[in-house]
C-alpha positions as CSV (number, residue, x, y, z in Angstrom):
1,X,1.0,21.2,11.4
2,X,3.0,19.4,8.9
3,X,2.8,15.2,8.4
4,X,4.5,13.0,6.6
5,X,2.3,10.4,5.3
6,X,3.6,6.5,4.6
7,X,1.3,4.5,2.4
8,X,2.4,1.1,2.0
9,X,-0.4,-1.5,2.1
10,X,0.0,-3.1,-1.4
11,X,1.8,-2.9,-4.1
12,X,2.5,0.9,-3.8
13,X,4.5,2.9,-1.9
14,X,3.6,6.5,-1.8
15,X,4.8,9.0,0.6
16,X,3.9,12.7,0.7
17,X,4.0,15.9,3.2
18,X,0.9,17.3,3.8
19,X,0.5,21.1,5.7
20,X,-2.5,22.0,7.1
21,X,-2.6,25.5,6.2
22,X,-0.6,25.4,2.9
23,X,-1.7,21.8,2.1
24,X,0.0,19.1,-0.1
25,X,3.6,20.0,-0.5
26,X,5.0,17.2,-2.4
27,X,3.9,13.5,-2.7
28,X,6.2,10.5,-4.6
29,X,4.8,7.5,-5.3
30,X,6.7,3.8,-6.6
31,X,4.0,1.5,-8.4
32,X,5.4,-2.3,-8.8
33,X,3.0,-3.0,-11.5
34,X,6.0,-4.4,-14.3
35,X,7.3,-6.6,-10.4
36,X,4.0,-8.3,-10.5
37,X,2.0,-8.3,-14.0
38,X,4.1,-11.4,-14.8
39,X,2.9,-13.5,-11.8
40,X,-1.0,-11.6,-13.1
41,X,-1.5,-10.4,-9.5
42,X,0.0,-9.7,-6.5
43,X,3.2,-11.6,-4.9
44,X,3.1,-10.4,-1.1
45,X,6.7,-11.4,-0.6
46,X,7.9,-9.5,-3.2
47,X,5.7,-6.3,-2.6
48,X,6.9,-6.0,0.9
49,X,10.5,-6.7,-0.7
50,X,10.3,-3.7,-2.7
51,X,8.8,-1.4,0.2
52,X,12.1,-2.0,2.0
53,X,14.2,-0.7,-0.9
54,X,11.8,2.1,-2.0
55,X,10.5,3.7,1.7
56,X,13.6,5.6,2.7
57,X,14.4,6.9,-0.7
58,X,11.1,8.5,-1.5
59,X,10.7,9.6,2.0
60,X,13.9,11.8,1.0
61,X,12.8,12.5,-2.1
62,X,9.5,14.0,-0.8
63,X,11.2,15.8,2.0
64,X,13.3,17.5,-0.5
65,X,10.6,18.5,-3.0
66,X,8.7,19.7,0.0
67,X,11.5,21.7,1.1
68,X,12.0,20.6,4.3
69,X,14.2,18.8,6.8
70,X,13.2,16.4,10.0
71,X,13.1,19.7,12.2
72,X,9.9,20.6,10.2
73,X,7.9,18.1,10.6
74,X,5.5,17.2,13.2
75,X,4.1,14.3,13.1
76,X,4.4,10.9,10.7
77,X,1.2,8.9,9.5
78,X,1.2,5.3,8.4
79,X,-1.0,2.8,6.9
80,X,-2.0,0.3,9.2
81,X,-4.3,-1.7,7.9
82,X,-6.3,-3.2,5.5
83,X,-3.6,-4.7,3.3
84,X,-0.9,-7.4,3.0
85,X,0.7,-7.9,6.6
86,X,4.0,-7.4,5.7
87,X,3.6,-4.9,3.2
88,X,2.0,-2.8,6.5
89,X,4.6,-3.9,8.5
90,X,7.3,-2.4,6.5
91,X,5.4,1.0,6.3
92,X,4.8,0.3,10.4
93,X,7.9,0.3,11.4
94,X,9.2,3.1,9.4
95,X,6.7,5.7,10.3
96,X,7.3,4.6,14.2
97,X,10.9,4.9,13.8
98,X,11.2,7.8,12.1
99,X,8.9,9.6,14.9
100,X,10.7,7.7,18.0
101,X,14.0,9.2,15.7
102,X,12.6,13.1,15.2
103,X,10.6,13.2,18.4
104,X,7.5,13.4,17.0
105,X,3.9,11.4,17.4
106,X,3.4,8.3,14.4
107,X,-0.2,7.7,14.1
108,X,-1.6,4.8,12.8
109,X,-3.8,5.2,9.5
110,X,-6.7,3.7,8.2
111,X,-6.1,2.8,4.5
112,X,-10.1,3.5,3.4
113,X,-10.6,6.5,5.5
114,X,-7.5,7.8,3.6
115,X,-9.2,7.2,0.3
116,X,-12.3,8.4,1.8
117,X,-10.8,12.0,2.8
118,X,-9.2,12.1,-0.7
119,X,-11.1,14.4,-2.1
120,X,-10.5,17.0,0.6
121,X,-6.8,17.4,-0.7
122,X,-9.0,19.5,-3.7
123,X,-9.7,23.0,-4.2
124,X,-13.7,23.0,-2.8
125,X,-13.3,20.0,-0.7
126,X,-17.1,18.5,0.6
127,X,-18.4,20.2,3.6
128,X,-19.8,17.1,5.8
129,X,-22.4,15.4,6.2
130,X,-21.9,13.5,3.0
131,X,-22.6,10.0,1.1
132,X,-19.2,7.8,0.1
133,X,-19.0,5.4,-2.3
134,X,-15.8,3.5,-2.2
135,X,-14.8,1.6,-5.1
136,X,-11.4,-0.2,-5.3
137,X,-10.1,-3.3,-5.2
138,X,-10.6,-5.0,-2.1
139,X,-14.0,-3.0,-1.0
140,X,-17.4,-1.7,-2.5
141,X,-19.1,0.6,0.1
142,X,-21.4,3.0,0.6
143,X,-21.1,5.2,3.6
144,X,-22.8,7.7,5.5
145,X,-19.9,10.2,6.6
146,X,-20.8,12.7,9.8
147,X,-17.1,14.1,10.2
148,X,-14.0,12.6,10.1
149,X,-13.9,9.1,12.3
150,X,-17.8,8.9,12.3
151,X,-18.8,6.2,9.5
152,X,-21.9,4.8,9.1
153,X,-21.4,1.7,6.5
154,X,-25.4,1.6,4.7
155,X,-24.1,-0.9,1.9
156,X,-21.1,-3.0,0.7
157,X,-20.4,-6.0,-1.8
158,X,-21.6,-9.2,-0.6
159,X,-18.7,-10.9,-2.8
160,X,-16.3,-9.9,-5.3
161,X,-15.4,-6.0,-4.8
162,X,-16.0,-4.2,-7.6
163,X,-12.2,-3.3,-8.5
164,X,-11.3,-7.4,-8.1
165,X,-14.8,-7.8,-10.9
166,X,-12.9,-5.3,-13.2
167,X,-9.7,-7.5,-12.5
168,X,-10.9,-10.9,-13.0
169,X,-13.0,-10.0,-16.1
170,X,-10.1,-8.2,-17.2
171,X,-7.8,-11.3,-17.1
172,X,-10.4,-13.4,-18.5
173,X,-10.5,-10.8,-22.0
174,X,-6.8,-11.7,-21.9
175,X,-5.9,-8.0,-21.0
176,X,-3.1,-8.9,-18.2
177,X,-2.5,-7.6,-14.9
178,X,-3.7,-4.7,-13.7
179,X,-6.7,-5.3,-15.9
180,X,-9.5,-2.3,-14.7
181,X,-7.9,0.3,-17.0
182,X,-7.1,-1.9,-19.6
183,X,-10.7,-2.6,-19.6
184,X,-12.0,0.3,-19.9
185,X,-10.2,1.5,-22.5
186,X,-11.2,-2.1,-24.6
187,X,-14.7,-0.9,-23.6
188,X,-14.8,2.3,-25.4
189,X,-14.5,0.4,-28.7
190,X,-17.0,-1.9,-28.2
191,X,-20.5,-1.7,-28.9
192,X,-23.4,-1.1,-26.3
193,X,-26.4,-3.2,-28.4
194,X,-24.3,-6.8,-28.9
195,X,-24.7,-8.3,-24.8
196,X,-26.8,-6.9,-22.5
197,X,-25.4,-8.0,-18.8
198,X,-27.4,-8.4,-15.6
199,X,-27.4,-5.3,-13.3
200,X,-27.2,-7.5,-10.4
201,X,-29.4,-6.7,-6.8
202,X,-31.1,-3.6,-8.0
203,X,-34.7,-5.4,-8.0
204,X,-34.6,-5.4,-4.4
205,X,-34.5,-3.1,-1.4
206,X,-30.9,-2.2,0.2
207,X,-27.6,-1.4,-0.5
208,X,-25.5,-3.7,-0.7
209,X,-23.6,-5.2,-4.3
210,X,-22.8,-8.1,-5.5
211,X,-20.6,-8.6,-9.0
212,X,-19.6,-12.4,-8.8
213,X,-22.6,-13.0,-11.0
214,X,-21.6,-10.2,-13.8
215,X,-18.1,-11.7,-14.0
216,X,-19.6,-15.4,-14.1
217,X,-21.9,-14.0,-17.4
218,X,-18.8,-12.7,-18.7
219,X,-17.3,-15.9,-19.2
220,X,-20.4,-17.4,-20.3
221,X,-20.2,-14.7,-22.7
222,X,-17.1,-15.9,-24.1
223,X,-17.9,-19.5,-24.3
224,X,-20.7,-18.8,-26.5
225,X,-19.4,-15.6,-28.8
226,X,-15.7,-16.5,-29.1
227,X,-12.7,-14.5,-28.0
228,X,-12.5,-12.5,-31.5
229,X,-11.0,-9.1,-30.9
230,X,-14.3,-7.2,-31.5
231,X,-16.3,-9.6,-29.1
232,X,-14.0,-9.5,-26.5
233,X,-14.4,-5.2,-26.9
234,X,-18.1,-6.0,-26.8
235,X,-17.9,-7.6,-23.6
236,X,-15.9,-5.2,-22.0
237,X,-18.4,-2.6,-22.9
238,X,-21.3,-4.7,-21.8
239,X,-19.7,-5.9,-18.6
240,X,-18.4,-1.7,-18.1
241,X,-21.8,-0.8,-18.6
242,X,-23.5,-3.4,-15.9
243,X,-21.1,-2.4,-13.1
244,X,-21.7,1.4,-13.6
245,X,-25.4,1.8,-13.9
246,X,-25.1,-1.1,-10.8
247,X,-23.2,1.5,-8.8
248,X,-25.2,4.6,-10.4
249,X,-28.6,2.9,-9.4
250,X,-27.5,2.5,-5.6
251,X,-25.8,5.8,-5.2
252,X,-28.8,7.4,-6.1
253,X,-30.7,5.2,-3.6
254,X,-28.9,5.6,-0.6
255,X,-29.0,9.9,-1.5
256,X,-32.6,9.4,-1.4
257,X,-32.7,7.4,1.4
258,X,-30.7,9.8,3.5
259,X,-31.4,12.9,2.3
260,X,-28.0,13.8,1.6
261,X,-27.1,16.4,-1.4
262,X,-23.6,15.2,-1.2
263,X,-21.8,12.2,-2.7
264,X,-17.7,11.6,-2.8
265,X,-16.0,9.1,-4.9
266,X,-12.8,7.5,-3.7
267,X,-10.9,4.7,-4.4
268,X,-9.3,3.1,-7.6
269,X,-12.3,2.3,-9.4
270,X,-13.5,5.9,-9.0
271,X,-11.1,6.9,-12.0
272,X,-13.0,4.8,-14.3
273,X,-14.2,8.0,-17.1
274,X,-17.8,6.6,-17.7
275,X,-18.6,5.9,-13.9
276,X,-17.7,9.9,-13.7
277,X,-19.9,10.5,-16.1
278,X,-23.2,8.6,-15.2
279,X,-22.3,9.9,-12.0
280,X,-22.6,13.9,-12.8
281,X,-25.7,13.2,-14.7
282,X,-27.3,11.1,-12.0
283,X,-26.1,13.9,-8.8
284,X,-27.3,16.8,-11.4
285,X,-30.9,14.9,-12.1
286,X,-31.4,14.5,-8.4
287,X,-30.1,18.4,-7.3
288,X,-26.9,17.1,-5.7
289,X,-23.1,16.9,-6.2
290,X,-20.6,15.0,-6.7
291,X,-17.0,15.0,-5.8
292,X,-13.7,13.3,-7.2
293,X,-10.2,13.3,-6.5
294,X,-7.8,13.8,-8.9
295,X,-6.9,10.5,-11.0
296,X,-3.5,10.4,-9.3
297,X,-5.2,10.2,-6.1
298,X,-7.6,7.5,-7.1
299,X,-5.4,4.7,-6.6
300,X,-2.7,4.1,-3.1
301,X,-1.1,7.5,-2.8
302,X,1.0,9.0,0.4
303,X,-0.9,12.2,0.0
304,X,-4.6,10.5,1.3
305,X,-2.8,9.1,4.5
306,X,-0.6,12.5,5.3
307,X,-3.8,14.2,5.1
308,X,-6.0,11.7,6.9
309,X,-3.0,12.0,9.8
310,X,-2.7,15.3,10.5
311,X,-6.5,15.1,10.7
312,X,-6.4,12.6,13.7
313,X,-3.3,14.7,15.1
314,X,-5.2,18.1,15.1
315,X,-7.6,16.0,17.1
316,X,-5.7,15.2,19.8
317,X,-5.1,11.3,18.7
318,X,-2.3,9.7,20.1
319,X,-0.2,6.5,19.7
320,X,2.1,4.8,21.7
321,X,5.7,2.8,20.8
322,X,3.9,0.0,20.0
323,X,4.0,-1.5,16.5
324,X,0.7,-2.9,15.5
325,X,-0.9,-3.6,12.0
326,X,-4.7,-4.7,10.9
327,X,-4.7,-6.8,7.8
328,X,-8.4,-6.7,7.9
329,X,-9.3,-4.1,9.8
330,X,-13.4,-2.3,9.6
331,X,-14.3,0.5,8.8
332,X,-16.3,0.6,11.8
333,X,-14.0,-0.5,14.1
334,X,-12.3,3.1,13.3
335,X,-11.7,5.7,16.4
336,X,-13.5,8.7,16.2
């Protein structure tokens, strides 16, 4: 079976063709970073904008690099939700039209169980059962994954997702829009002995995360050091350093409290180098392993929701003509 995949929830529109015995064939993606770092965030109107101009370009461009026509595909996938209403409708209404236009079923997509099933587009995918952990910008989430549409959530941020901490903290250093990477790469010249952040919820029993209060110390952290170019690396190292022993601490939890020798990393935040890293040593210290997926695959990407498609496809899902988007939409609430 081969799907084309339609990822436009934010500020990215990717669009790939995914077939299930060759695998990935070709995936394009159109980041509107430089439309938005002026406005230091986000401007709906203008994301869903550019997903009108950009959709029906790349979808040619992947069809070609995929080479293949219409008449070889089977089925279209589409985000529908979580994300900005109209960026999703936009993605919608193409995927449903294209299908309605090539005869062929449009499935609806969940935009985290795409990032979830990321790392199965790699060469020695994760057999299930295994432990999630998804880290982007909207959601912090630790999940207890039977097969594909069966999702147990055991932990998520009570505030701020981890992705929007990076963000925030990020503006605050004066490091612009997106900030996470930025960041990080500020935090590798800072030193680890100057500030010594909190690593919040870790004292008590559970799962869940909050990082409202890390960013909040950050900025306490300024008023009292100063905004000199080696502080402000010294924060971003201390603040780095908080959020992934945070993250390392409950990922090894929940691995112990399930038993699972399995964990998978998805979402933006799950590029970050020296999360990779004090994950590996954590998962090697406890007899387990861990699983990424490539960096380009980290952030919105087409190839996630082709994949995560033709997944619900060879399942027997179905979808009717109707058009219908979930700007917040749970991972629970999810079909299996």
């Amino acid at each position: 079976m081969r799907i084309l995949g339609i990822e436009t929830s934010c500020d990215e529109t990717g669009i790939a063709v995914y077939d299930s015995e060759l695998g990935l064939l070709s995936h394009t993606l159109f980041s509107q970073v430089g439309i938005h770092a002026e406005f230091g965030g986000v401007v709906p109107e203008l994301a869903s904008r550019d997903h009108v101009r950009k959709t029906i370009p790349l979808i040619k461009a992947a069809l070609l690099e995929a080479n293949c026509s219409a008449a070889d595909i089977h089925g279209v996938a589409y985000t529908a939700g979580p994300g900005l209403i109209g960026a999703l409708l936009v993605g919608a209404m193409v995927g449903q039209s294209i299908g309605f236009a090539w005869n062929v079923p449009a499935i609806p997509v969940h935009h985290m169980e795409g990032h979830l099933l990321a790392p199965m587009l790699e060469k020695g995918a994760p057999a299930f059962p295994f432990l999630a952990l998804l880290v982007s910008g909207g959601h912090t989430q630790l999940i207890k994954v039977e097969k594909i549409g069966s999702y147990e959530i055991l932990g998520e941020s009570l505030d701020d997702a981890v992705g929007e901490a990076f963000d925030k903290t990020a503006k605050l250093l004066g490091l612009g829009y997106p900030g996470g990477a930025a960041l990080a790469a500020l935090a590798e010249k800072g030193r680890s002995d100057r500030f010594y952040f909190p690593r919040p919820m870790i004292d008590r029993p559970g799962l869940d995360f909050s990082f409202s209060g890390i960013k909040t110390f950050a900025v306490n952290a300024v008023a009292r050091a100063g905004n000199d170019e080696a502080t402000r690396a010294d924060i971003a190292r201390a603040f780095q350093d908080a959020v992934v022993e945070t993250l390392t601490i409950k990922c090894r939890r929940a691995l112990e409290l399930t038993g699972l020798k399995r964990l998978v990393v998805a979402g933006g935040v799950g590029a970050n180098l020296a999360l990779r890293e004090n994950l590996k040593i954590m998962t090697a210290k406890n007899n387990a392993e861990v699983y990424f997926p490539r960096h380009e695959f980290c952030t919105d990407n087409g190839a996630m929701i082709a994949y995560a498609g033709c997944q619900r496809l060879l399942a027997g899902h179905k979808n009717n003509l109707s058009v219908k988007v979930h700007p917040r939409w749970e991972m629970q609430a999810i079909e299996a």
